[in-house]
C-alpha positions in Angstrom: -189.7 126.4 -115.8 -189.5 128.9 -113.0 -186.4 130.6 -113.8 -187.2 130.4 -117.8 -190.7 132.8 -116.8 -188.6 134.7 -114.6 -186.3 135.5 -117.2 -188.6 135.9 -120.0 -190.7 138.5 -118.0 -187.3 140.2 -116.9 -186.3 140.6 -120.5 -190.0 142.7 -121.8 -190.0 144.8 -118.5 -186.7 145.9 -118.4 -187.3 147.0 -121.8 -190.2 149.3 -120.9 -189.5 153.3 -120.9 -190.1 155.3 -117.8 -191.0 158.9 -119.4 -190.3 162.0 -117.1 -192.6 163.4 -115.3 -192.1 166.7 -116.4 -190.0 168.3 -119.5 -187.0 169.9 -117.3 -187.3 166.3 -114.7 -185.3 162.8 -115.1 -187.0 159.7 -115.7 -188.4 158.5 -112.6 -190.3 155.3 -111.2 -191.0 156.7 -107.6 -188.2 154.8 -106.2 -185.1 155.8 -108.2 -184.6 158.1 -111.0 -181.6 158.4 -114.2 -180.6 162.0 -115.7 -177.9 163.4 -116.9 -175.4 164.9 -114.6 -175.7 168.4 -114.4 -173.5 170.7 -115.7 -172.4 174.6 -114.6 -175.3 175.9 -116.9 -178.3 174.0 -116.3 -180.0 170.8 -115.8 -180.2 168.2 -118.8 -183.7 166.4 -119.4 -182.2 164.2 -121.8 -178.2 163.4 -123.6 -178.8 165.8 -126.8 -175.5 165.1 -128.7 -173.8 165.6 -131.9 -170.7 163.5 -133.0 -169.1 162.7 -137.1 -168.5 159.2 -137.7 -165.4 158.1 -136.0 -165.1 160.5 -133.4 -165.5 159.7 -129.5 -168.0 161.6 -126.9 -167.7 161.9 -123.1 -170.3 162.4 -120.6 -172.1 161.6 -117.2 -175.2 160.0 -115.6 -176.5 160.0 -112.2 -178.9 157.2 -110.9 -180.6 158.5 -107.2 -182.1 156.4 -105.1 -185.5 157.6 -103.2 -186.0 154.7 -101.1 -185.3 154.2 -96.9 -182.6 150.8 -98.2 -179.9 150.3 -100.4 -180.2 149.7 -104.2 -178.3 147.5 -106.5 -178.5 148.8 -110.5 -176.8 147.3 -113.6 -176.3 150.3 -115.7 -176.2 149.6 -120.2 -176.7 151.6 -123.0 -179.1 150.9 -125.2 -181.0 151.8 -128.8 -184.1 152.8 -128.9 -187.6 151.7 -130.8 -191.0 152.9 -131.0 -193.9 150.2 -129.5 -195.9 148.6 -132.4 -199.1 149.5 -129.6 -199.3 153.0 -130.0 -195.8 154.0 -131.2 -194.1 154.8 -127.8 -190.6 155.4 -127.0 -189.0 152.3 -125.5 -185.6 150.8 -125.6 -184.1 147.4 -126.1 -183.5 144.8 -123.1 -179.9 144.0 -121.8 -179.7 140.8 -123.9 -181.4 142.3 -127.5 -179.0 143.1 -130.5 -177.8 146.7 -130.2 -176.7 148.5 -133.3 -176.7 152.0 -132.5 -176.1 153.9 -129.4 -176.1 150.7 -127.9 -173.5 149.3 -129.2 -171.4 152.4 -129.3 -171.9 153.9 -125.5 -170.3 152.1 -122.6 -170.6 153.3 -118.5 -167.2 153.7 -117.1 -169.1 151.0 -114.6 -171.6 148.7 -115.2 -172.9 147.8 -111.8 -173.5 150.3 -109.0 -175.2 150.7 -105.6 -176.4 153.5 -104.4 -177.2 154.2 -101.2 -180.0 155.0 -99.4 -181.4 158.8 -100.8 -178.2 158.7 -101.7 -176.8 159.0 -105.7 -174.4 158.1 -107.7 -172.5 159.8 -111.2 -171.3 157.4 -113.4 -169.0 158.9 -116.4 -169.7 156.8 -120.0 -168.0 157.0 -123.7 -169.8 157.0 -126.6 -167.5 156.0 -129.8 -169.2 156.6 -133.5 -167.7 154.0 -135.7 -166.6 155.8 -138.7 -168.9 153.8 -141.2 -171.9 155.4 -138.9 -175.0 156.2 -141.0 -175.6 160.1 -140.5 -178.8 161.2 -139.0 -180.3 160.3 -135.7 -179.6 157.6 -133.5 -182.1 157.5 -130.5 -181.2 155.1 -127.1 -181.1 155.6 -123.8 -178.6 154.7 -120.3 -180.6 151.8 -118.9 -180.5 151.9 -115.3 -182.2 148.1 -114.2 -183.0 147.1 -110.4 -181.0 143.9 -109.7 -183.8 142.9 -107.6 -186.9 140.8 -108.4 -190.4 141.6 -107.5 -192.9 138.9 -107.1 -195.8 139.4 -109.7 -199.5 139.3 -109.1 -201.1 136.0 -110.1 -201.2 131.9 -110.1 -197.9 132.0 -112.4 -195.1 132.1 -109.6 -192.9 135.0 -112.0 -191.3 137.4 -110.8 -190.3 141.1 -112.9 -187.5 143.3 -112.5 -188.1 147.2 -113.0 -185.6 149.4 -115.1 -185.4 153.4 -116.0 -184.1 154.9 -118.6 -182.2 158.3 -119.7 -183.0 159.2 -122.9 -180.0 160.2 -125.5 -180.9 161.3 -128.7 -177.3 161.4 -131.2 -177.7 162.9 -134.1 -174.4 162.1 -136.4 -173.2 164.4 -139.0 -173.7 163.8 -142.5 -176.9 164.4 -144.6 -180.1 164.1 -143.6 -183.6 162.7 -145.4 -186.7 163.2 -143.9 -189.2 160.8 -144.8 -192.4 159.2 -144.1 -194.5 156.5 -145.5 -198.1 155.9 -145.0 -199.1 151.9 -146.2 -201.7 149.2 -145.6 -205.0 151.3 -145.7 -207.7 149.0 -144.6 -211.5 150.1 -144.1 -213.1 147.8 -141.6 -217.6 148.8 -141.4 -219.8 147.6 -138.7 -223.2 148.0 -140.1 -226.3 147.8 -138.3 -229.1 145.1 -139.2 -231.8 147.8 -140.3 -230.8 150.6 -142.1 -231.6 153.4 -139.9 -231.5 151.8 -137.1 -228.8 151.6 -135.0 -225.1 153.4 -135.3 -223.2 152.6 -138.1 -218.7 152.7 -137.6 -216.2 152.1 -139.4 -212.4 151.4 -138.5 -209.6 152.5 -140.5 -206.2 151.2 -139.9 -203.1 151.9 -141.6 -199.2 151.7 -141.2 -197.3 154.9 -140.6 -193.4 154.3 -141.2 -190.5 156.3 -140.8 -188.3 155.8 -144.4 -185.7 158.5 -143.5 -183.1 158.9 -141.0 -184.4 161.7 -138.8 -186.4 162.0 -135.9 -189.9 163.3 -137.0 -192.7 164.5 -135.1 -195.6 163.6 -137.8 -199.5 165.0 -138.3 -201.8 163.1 -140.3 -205.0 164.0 -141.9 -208.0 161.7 -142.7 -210.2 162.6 -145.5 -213.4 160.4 -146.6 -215.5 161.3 -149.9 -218.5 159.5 -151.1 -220.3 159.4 -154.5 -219.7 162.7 -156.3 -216.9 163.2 -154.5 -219.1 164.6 -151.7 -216.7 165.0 -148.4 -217.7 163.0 -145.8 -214.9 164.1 -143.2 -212.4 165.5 -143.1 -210.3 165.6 -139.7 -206.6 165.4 -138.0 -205.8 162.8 -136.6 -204.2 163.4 -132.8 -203.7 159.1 -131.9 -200.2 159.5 -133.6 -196.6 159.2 -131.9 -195.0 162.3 -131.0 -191.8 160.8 -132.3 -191.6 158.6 -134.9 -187.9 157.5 -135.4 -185.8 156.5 -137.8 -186.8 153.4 -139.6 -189.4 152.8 -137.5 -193.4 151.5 -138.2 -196.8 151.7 -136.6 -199.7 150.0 -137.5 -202.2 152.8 -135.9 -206.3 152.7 -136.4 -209.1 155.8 -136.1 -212.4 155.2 -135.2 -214.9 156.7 -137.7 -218.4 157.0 -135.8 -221.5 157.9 -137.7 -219.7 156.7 -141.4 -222.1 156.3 -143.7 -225.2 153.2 -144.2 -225.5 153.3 -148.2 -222.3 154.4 -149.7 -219.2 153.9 -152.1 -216.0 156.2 -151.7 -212.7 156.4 -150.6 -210.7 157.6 -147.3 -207.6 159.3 -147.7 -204.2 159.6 -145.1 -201.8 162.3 -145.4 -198.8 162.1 -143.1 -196.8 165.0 -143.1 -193.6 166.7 -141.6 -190.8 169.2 -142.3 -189.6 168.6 -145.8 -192.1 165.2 -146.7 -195.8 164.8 -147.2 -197.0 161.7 -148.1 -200.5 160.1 -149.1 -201.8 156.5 -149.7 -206.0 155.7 -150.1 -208.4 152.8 -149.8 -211.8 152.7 -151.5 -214.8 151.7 -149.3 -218.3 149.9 -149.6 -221.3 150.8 -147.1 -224.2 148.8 -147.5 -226.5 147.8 -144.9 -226.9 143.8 -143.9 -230.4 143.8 -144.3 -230.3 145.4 -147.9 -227.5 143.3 -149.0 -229.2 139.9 -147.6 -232.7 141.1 -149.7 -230.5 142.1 -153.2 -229.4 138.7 -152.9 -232.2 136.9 -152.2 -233.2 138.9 -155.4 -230.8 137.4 -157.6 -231.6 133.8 -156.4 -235.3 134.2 -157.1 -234.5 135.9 -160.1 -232.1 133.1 -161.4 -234.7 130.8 -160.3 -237.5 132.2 -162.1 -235.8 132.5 -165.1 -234.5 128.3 -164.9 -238.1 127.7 -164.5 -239.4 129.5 -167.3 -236.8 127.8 -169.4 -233.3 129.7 -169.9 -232.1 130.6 -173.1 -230.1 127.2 -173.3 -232.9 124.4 -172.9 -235.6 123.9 -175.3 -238.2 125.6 -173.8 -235.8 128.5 -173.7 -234.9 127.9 -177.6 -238.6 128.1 -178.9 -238.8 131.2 -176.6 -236.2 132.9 -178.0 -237.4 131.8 -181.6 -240.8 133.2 -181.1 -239.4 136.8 -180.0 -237.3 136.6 -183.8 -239.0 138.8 -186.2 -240.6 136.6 -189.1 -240.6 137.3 -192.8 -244.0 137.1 -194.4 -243.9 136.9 -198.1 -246.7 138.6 -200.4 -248.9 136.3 -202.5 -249.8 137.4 -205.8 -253.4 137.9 -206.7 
């Protein structure tokens, strides 16, 4: 059971992304740190390549090593995926089906030590297969500690760290940008009283990637009421920065102060270069208090009206004859 934990745990960690600290910096944890190898121009924060299908790439990563001992790395290539928590860049584990850069990129070594502050450059090749979909294919060189660090808690786990250099491919060919906003849902909390008490509502909704770019999206929420009085009208800044390729999010925005008494519709519009896209859900604010009393209004009402006699019992049948007009003839005198 031990070993089946301590794999398990391995696995999810070892896909978590390390971001840099900084634009022009590599990925770092504190104790070691990927990048690309520097070249005679400048430093790389990222692999920003281009390749057509069926050609072949060649480049290099360095893995330093920060600590006072010696590290042991396994270095992979991997694709990359954004988190279904708040749309985050991370990358497959070791073990996961690659079908991108994953598959197609391969370190001229795949285990290396490095020594103490010491680092290492590792040359990799990255094949396109020639029936490679055009557009972007987002990954990262996977650089994962061989050791494993006991974990806090009664579970005796243990988790292994990993850091990632980012490599965003774009392959030739043309390209559809294209995004899909689905599954609006308005969720109220009303209070007991009207007027008493904060009323919010939660709207959730799925923002997908349907093309095969990279996009950096903005979406706008929009409420009206009756009338087609505007409620709000805001942007929306709890999006991903990067929302790629095929990818999904279910995201949610807070709407404080949303209305007690009220019928409408909110409205999402996701947008980026070349797509704008809008999907809406109709909403129903109505205070606990006023809903329980309109229904206990229709109970009494219904009962009032079964004890008077309803239209189909007998009572109800000489009630209904006595409210018909009657025809009175003349007599003659």
């Amino acid at each position: 059971m031990y070993a089946a934990l301590l794999t398990l745990l391995a696995a999810l960690l070892a896909a978590t992304v390390l971001l840099p600290a900084a634009p022009a910096r590599a990925a770092d944890n504190g104790s070691w740190s990927v990048f690309p190898a520097s070249s005679q121009l400048a430093q790389r924060p990222y692999f920003y390549l281009s390749a057509d299908p069926g050609s072949t790439l060649t480049d290099k990563v360095t893995v330093t090593n920060k600590t006072a001992e010696p590290l042991t790395f396994r270095l992979y290539a991997a694709d990359a995926y954004n988190t279904a928590r708040d749309g985050g860049f991370a990358v497959r584990t070791k073990d996961e089906k690659q079908r991108g850069v994953g598959a197609w990129a391969r370190p001229a070594r795949d285990k290396v030590t490095v020594k103490p502050h010491g680092a290492v450059t590792v040359p990799f090749t990255l094949r396109v297969p020639e029936g490679a979909e055009p557009g972007d294919h987002p990954g990262a060189l996977v650089a994962l500690d061989e050791r494993v660090d006991p974990a806090d808690g009664a579970v005796a786990v243990g988790v292994q760290r990993a850091v990632g250099a980012r490599i965003y491919l774009t392959v030739g060919g043309p390209t559809m940008p294209a995004l899909a906003v689905e599954k609006v849902r308005v969720a109220h909390e009303q209070p007991l009283v009207p007027g008493f008490g904060d009323s919010i509502a939660t709207i959730s909704y799925t923002l997908r990637n349907t093309g095969n770019v990279t996009l950096n999206p903005r979406v706008e929420l929009t409420a009206k009421g009756l009338f087609g009085r505007t409620l709000l009208s805001r942007a929306l800044t709890k999006i991903p920065s990067e929302l790629l390729p095929g990818q999904e999010v279910r995201l949610s925005e807070p709407w404080r102060g949303a209305p007690q008494l009220d019928w409408g519709d909110v409205t999402l519009t996701a947008s980026a270069p070349q797509t704008r896209e809008s999907a809406s859900a109709s909403f129903f604010a109505l205070p606990w208090l006023l809903a329980a009393l309109f229904l206990a209004a229709l109970v009494i009402a219904g009962a009032a009206l079964k004890l008077r006699g309803g239209p189909g019992t007998r009572t109800g049948k000489r009630w209904v004859a006595a409210l018909r007009p009657r025809r009175v003839r003349a007599r003659r005198s």
